[in-house]
Backbone as a printed PyTorch tensor [residue, N CA C, xyz], in Angstrom:
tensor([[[-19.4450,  28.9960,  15.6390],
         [-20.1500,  28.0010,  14.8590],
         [-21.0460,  28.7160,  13.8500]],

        [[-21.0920,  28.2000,  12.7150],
         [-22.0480,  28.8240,  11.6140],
         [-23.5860,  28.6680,  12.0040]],

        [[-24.1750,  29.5310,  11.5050],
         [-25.7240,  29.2880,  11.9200],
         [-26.3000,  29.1580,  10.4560]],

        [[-27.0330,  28.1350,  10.2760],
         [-27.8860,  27.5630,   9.1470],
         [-27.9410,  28.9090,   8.2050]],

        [[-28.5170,  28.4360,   6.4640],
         [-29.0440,  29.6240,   6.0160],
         [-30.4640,  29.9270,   6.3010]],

        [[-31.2770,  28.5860,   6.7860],
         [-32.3440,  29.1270,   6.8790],
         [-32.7270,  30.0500,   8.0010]],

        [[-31.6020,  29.9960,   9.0430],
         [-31.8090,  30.7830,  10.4130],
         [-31.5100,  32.3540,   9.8890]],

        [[-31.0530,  32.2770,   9.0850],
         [-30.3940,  33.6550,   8.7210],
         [-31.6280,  34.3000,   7.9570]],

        [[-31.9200,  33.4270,   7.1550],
         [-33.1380,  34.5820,   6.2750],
         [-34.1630,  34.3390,   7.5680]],

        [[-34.7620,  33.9640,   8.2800],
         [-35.8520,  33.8010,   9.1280],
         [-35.2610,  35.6580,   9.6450]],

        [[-33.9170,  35.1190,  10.5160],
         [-33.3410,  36.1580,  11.1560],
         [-33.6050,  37.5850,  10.5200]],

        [[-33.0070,  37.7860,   9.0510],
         [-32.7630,  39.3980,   8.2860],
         [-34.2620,  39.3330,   8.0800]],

        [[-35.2450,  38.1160,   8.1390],
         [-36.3040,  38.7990,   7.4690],
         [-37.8290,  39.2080,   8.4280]],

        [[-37.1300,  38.8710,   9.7480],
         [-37.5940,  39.6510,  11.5610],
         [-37.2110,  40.8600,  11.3700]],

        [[-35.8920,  41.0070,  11.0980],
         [-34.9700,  42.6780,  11.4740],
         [-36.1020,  43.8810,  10.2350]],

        [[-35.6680,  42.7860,   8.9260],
         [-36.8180,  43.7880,   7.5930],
         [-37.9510,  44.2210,   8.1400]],

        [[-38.5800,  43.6030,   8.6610],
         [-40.0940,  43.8870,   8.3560],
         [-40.1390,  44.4950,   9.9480]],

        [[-39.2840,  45.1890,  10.3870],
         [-39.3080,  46.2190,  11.5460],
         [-38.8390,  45.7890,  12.9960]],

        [[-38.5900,  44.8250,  13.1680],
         [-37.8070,  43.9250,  14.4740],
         [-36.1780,  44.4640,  14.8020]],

        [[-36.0350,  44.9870,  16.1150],
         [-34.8890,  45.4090,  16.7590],
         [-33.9560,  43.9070,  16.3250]],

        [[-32.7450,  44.9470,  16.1510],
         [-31.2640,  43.7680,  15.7510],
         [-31.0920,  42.7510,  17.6300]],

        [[-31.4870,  43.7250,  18.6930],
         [-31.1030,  42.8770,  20.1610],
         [-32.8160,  41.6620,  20.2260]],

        [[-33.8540,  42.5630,  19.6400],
         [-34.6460,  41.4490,  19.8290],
         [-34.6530,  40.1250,  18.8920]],

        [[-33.8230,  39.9050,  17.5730],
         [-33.9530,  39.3730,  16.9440],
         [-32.8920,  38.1720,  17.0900]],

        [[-31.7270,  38.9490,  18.0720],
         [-30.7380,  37.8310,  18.4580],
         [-31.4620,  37.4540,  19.7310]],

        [[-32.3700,  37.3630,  20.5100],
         [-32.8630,  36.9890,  21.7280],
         [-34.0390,  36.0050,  20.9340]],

        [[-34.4360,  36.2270,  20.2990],
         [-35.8410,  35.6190,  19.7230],
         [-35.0100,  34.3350,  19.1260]],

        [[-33.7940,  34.3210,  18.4590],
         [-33.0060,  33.5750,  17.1120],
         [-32.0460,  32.6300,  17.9450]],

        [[-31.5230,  33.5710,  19.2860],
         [-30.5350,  32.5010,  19.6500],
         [-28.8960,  32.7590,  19.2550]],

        [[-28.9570,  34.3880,  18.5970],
         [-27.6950,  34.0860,  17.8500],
         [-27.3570,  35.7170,  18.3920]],

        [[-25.7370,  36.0570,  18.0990],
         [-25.7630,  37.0870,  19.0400],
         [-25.9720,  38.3890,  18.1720]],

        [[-26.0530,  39.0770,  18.7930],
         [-26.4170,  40.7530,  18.2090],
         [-25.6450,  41.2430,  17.0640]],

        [[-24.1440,  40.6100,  17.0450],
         [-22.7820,  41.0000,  16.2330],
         [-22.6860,  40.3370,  15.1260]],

        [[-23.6950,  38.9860,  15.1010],
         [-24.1340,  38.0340,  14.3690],
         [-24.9510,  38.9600,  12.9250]],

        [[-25.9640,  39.0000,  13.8420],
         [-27.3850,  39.9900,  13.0540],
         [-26.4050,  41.3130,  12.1700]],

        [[-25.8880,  42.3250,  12.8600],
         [-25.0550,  43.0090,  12.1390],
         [-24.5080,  42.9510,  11.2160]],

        [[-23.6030,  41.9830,  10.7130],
         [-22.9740,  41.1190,  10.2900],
         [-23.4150,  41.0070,   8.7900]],

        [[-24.7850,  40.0670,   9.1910],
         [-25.5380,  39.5390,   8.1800],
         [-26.1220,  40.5230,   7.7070]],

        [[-26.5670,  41.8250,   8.2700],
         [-27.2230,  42.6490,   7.4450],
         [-26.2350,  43.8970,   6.5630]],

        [[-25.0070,  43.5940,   6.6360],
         [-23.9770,  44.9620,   6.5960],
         [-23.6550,  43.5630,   4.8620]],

        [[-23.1100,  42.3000,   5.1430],
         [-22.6620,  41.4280,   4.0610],
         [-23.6940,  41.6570,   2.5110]],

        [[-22.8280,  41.7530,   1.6550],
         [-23.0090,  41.2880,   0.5030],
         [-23.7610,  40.7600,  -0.1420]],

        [[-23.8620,  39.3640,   0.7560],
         [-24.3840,  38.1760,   0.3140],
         [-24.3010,  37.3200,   1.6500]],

        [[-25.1040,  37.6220,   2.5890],
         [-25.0810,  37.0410,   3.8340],
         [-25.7710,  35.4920,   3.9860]],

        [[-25.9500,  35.1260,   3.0270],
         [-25.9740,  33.6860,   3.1310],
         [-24.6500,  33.1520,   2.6730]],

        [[-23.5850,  33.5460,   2.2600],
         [-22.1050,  32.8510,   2.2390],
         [-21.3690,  33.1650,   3.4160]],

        [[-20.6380,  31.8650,   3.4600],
         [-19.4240,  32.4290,   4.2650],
         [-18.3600,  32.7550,   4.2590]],

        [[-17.6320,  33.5030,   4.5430],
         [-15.8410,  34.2030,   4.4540],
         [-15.4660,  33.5950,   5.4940]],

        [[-13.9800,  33.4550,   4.9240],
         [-13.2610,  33.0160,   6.1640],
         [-12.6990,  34.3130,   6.4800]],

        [[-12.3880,  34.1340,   8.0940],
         [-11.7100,  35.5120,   8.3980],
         [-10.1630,  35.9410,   7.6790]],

        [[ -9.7940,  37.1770,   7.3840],
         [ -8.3980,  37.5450,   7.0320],
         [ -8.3060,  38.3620,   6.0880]],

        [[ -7.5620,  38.8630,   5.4040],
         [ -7.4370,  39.6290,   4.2860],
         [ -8.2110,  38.9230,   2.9800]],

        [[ -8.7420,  39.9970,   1.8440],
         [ -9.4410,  39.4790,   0.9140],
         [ -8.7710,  40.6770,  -0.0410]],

        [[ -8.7160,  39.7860,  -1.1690],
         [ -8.2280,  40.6760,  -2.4790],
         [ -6.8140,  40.8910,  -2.7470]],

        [[ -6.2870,  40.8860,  -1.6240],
         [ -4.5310,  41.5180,  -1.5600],
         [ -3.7180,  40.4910,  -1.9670]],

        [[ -3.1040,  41.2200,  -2.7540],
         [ -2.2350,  40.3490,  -3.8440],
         [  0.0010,  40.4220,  -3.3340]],

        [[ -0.1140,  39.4540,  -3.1410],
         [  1.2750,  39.7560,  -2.2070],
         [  2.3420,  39.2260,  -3.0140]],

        [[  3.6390,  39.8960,  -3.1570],
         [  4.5470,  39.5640,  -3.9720],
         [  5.1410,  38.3130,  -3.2750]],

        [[  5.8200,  37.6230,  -4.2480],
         [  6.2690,  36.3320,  -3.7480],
         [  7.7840,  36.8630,  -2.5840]],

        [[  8.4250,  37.6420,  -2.9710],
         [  9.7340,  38.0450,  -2.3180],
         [  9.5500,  39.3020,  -2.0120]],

        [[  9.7430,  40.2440,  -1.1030],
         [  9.9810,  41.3010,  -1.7470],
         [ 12.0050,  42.1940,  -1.8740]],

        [[ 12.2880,  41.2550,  -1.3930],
         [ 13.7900,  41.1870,  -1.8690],
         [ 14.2590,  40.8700,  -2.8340]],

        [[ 15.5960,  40.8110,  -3.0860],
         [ 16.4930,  40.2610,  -4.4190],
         [ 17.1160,  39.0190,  -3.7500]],

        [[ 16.2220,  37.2880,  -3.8890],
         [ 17.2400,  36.8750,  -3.1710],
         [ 18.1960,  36.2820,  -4.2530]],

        [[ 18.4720,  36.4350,  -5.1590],
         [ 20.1300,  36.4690,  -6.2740],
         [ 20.7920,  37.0880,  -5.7170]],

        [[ 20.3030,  38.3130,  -5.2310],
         [ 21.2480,  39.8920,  -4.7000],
         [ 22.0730,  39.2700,  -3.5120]],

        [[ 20.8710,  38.9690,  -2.7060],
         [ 21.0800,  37.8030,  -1.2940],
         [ 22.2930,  37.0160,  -1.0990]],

        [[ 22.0420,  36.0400,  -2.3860],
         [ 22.5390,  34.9240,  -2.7410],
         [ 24.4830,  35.4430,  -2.3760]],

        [[ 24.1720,  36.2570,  -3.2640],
         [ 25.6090,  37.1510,  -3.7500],
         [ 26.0270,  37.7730,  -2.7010]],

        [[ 25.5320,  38.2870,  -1.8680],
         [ 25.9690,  39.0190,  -0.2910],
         [ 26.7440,  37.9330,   0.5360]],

        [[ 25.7260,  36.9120,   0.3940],
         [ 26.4420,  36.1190,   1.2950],
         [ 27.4490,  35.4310,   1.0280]],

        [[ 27.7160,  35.1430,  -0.4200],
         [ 28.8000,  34.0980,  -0.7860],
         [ 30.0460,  35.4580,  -0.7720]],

        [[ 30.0980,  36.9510,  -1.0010],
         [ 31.1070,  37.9530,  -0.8910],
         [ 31.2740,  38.3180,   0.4640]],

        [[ 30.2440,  38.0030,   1.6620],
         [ 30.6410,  38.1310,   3.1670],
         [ 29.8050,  37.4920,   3.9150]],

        [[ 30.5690,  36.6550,   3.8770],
         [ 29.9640,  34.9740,   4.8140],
         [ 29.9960,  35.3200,   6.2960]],

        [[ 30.2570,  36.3690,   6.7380],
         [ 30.6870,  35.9690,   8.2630],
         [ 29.6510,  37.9270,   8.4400]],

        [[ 29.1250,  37.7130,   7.4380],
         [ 28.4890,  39.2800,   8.1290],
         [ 26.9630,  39.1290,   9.2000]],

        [[ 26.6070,  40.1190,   9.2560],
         [ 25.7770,  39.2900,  10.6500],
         [ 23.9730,  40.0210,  10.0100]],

        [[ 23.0860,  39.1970,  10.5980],
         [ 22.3210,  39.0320,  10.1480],
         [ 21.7980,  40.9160,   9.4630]],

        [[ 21.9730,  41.6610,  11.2190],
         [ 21.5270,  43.2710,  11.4690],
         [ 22.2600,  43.8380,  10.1630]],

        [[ 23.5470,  43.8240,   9.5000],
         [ 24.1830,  44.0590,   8.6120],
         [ 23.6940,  43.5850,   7.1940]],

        [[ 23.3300,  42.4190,   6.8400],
         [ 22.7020,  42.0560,   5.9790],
         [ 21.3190,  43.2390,   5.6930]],

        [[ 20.6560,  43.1450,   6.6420],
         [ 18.9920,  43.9810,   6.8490],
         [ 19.2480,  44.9210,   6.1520]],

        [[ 20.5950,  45.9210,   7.0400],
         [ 20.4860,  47.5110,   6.6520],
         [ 21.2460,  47.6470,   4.6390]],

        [[ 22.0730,  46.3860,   4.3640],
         [ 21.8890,  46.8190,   3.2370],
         [ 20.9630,  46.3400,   1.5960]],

        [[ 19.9110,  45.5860,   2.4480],
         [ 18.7160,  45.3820,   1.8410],
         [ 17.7200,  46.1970,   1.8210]],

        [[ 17.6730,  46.9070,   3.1200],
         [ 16.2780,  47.4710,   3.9860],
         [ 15.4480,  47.0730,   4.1000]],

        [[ 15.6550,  45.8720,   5.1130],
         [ 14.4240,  44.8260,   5.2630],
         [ 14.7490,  44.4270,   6.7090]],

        [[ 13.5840,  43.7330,   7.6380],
         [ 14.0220,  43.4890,   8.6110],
         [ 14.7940,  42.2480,   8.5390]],

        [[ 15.4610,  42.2390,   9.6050],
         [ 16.5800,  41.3280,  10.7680],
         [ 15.4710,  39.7930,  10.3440]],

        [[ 14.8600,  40.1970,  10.4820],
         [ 13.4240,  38.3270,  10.3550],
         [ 13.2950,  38.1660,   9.0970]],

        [[ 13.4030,  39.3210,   8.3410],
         [ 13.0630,  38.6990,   6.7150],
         [ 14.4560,  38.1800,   5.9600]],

        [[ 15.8030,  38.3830,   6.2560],
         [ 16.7310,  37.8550,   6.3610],
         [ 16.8870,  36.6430,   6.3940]],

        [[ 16.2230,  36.3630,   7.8830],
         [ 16.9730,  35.1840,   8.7470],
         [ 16.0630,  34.3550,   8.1800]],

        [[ 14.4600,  34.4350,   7.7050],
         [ 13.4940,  34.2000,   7.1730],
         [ 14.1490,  33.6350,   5.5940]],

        [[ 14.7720,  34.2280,   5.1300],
         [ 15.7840,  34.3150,   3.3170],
         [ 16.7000,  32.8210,   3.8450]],

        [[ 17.8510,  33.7360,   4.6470],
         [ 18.3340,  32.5890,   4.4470],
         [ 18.2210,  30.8190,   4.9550]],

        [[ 16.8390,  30.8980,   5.4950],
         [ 16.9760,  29.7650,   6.2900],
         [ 16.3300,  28.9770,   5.2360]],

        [[ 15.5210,  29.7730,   4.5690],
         [ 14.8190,  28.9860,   2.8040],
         [ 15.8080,  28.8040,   2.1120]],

        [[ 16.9720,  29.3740,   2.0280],
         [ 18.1820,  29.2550,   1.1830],
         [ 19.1310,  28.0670,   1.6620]],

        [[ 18.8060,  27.6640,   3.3210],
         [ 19.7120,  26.7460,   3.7590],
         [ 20.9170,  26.7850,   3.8760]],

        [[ 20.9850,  28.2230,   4.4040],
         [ 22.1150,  28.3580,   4.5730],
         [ 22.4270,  28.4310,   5.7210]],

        [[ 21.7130,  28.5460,   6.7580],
         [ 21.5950,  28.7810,   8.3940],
         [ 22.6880,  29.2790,   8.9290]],

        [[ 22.9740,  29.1260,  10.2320],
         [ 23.4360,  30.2390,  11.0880],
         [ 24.6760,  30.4670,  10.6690]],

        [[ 25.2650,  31.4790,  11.0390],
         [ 26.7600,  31.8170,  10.5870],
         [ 27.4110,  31.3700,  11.9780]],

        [[ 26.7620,  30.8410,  12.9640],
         [ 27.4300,  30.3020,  14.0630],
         [ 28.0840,  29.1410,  13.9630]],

        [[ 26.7330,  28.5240,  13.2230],
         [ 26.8980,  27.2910,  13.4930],
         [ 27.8810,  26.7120,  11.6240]],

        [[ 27.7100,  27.6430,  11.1150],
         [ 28.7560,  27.1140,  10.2270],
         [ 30.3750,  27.4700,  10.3680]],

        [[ 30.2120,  28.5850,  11.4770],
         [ 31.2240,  29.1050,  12.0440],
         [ 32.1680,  27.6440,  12.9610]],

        [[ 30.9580,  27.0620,  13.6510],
         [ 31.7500,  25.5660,  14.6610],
         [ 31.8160,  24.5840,  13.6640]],

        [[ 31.2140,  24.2130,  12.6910],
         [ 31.7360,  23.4730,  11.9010],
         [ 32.7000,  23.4380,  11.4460]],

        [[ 33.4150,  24.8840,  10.7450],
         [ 34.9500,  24.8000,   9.9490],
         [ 35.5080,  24.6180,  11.2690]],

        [[ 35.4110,  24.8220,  12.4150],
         [ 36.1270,  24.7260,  13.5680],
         [ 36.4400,  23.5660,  13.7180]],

        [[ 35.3220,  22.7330,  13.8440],
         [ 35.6690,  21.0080,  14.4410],
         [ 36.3610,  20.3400,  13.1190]],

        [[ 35.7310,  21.1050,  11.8230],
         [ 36.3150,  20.2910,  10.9300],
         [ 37.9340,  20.4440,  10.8720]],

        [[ 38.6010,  21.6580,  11.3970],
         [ 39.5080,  22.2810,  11.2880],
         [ 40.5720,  21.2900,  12.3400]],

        [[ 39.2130,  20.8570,  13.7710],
         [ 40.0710,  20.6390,  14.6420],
         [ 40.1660,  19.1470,  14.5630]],

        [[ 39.4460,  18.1200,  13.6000],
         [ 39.1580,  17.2640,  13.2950],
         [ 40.8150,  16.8240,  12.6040]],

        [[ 41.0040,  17.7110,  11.4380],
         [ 42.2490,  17.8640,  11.0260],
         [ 43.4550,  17.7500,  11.4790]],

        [[ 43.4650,  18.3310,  12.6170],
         [ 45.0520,  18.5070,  13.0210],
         [ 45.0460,  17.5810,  13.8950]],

        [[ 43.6260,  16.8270,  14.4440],
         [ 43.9410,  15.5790,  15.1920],
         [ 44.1690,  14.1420,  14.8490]],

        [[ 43.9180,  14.2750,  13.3370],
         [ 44.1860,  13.2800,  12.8210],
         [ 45.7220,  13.5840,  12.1920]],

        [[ 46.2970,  14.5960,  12.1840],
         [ 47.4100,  14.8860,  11.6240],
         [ 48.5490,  14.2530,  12.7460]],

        [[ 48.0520,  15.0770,  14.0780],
         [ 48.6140,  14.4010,  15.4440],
         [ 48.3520,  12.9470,  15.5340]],

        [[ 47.6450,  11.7730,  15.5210],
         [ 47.3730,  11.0250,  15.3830],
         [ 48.7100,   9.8420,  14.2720]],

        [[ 48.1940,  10.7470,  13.8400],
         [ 49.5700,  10.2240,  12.2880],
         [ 50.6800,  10.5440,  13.0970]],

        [[ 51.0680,  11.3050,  13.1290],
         [ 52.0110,  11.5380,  13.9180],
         [ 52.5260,  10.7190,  14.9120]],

        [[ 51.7160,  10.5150,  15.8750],
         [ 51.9220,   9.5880,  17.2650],
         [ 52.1970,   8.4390,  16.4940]],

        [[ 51.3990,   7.6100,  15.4460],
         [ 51.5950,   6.4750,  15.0240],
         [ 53.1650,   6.0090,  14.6500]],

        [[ 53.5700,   7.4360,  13.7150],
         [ 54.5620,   7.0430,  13.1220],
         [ 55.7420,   7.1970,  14.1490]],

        [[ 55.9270,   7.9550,  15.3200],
         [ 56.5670,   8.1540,  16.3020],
         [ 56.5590,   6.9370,  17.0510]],

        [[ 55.3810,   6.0000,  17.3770],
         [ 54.6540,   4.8020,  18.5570],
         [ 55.7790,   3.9100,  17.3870]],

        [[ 55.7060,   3.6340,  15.7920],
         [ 56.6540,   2.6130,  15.2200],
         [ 58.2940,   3.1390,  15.5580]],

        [[ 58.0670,   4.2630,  15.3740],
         [ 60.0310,   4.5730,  14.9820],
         [ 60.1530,   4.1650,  16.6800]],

        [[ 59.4620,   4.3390,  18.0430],
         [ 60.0680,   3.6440,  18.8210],
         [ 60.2270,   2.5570,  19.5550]],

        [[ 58.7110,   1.6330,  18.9930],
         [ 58.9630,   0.2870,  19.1220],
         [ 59.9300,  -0.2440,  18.1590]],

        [[ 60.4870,  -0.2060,  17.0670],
         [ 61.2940,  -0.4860,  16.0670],
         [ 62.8850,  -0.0260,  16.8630]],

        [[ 63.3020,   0.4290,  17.3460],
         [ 64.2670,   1.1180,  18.1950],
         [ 64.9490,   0.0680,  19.2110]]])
């Protein structure tokens, strides 16, 4: 929880004028790592949120055109294969293509399957039909 600004200057301005950092979190209420903190900051009446500050991060750091193009020249290659000829990890991949929507090579793998098997059962189907007339017609 944040502690007021006015607790804070009360606080740095105990520690200034010669007050121990442990007596000043015992006197204040606030903890020792607190006091530190505030006296090491900048500008210790603002607050930061925790995490990196300043770092400027590229949006990709892949080629995903390059990507794009890998996968439409070898659709069935596997993720570890993709990595090593990017040099990127196995997650930043799977990470690529799942923004790309292209998802699993499994599961597009059972799709041409059912669609495949979808096919020949309707082919069989036709079949039976036209076989079920030629022998009621008989």
């Amino acid at each position: 929880m944040r502690c007021s600004i006015d607790l804070r200057k009360r606080v740095l301005a105990f520690v200034q004028s010669g007050g121990s950092k442990a007596e000043a979190a015992r006197r204040f209420g606030v903890s020792v790592q607190s006091v530190s903190n505030w006296l090491k900051a900048d500008d210790p009446m603002t607050y930061h949120k925790p995490g990196p500050r300043g770092q400027v991060r590229s949006k990709h750091k892949m080629d995903w055109v390059a990507l794009r193009a890998h996968v439409e020249a070898y659709p069935n290659a596997l993720l570890k294969q993709r990595a090593a000829v990017f040099n990127v990890s196995v997650n930043s991949i799977w990470y690529a293509l799942h923004q790309m929507e292209k998802g699993r090579r499994k599961a597009r793998l059972m799709k041409e399957v059912e669609e495949g098997a979808r096919y020949t059962l309707s082919q069989r189907r036709e079949t039976d039909a036209v076989a079920l007339v030629a022998s009621s017609a008989a």
